[in-house]
C-alpha positions, 0 to 999 in steps of 0.5 A: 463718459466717452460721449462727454470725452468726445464733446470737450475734445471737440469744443477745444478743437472749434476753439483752436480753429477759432483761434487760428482764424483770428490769427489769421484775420488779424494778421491779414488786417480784416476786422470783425466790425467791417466783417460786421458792416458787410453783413449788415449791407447783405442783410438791408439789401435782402430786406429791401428786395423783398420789401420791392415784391412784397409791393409788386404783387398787390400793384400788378395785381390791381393793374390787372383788375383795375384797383387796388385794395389795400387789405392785399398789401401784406406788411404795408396795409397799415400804413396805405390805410393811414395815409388814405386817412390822412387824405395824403392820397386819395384812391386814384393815385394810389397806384402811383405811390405804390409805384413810387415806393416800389422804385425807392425800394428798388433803387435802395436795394441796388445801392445797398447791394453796391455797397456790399459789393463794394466793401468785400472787393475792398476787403478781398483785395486789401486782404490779398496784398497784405498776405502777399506781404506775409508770405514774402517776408516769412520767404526773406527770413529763410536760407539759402537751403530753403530755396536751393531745396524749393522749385522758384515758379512755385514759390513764385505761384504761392505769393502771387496767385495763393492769396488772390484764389483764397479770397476769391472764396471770400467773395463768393461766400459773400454771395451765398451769404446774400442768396441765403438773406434773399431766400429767407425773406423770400419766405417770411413774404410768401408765408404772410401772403399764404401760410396754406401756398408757403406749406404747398411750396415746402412740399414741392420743394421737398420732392423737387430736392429729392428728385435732384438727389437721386438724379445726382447719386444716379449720375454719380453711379453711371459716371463711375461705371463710365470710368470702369468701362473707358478704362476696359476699352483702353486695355482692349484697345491696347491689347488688339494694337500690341497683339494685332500679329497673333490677332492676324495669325489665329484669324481673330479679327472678327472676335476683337471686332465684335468685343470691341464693338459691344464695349464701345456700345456700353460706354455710349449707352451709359454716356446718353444715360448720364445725357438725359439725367443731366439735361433734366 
């Protein structure tokens, strides 16, 4: 009963997110079919990036060998076959189609990409002056209190500079957007190329993944035991300035020396560790 309580109090959480978000989309004019187009230019850029290595393989690899033989062009066998048939080419210029294909691909990706590009700029920068218009007219319906009460660069800061860093995540969304299309043809290919390479590449990428875990939680620890000791060397420093009378008087000085010394030693160690982890 609890757990049932807990998913309805959840659902009609995302609910009221959800609803703020289209508020807020619709407020600063972004709508979900230009939203639905710059998915769409990601999604074609991706593919035809793939489609370009995809036929990049089997040509660099006759290159090297000296032919091509179509039954390696994974996705595009099909096709080479018919057109063969067809005596649209013959063996000899084979090659040169592919290559041909690979650029056409190449250039249709590039423009694709452009145009994604293109419509987030378009939309970030719409966007951004719209709630630049927001901001000041919601700042117009105030009173004088408001802004006796407020710092004005503040406020100055908001209208300005809030909108543009709010869309600038806009954008790199729509990189990571792009990155995660790219990667998963990137995996479809690989995986009709060799099921057997696609399994030995999870695998590896699985350990490589949990080596960077743990190399970043063991930076994390070092870097917590950095503060913890930059910390004790301000105290010690600051305790051998302000009692240097008494250091001077008890004959302390070669006690502070060495005590200083070890802690500063510390740090250094701690700062290579953190050095060779972050290098890797």
């Amino acid at each position: 009963m609890k757990k049932r309580i807990n998913l309805t109090a959840r659902y009609y959480e995302l609910k009221d997110k959800f609803k703020q978000i289209n508020d807020f989309f619709s407020k600063v004019e972004i709508k979900y079919n230009q939203l639905s187009i710059l998915i769409l230019l990601s999604l074609l850029a991706s593919l035809f990036d793939a489609f370009s290595i995809g036929l990049l393989i089997p040509v660099l690899k006759g290159v090297i060998e000296g032919c091509i033989d179509e039954n390696q062009i994974i996705l595009y066998r099909e096709i080479i076959i018919y057109l063969k048939k067809s005596g649209v080419f013959s063996e000899k210029n084979l090659l040169f189609v592919l290559t041909g294909l690979i650029f056409i691909a190449a250039v249709i990706h590039q423009l694709l990409e452009y145009s994604a590009r293109i419509k987030t700029c378009n939309i970030s920068r719409n966007s951004t002056h719209k709630l630049r218009q927001l901001i000041l007219s919601k700042y117009l319906k105030f009173g004088k209190t408001f802004f006796d009460n407020n710092n004005y660069s503040y406020l100055q800061t908001l209208i300005l500079d809030f909108p543009e860093k709010i869309f600038n995540l806009f954008i790199l969304l729509r990189k990571y957007l792009t990155f995660f299309f790219v990667q998963f043809f990137y995996f479809i290919l690989i995986l009709l190329i060799s099921w057997k390479m696609t399994v030995f590449l999870l695998i590896a990428f699985l350990i490589l993944h949990m080596g960077i875990l743990r190399i970043y939680k063991s930076i994390q620890q070092a870097s917590k035991r950095a503060i913890h000791a930059i910390k004790q060397i301000n105290q010690k420093v600051y305790n051998i300035l302000t009692c240097m009378p008494l250091i001077k008087v008890y004959h302390q000085e070669e006690y502070e020396y060495q005590a200083f010394s070890a802690q500063s030693k510390s740090i250094a160690n701690i700062e290579i560790y953190m050095d060779k982890k972050s290098l890797l």
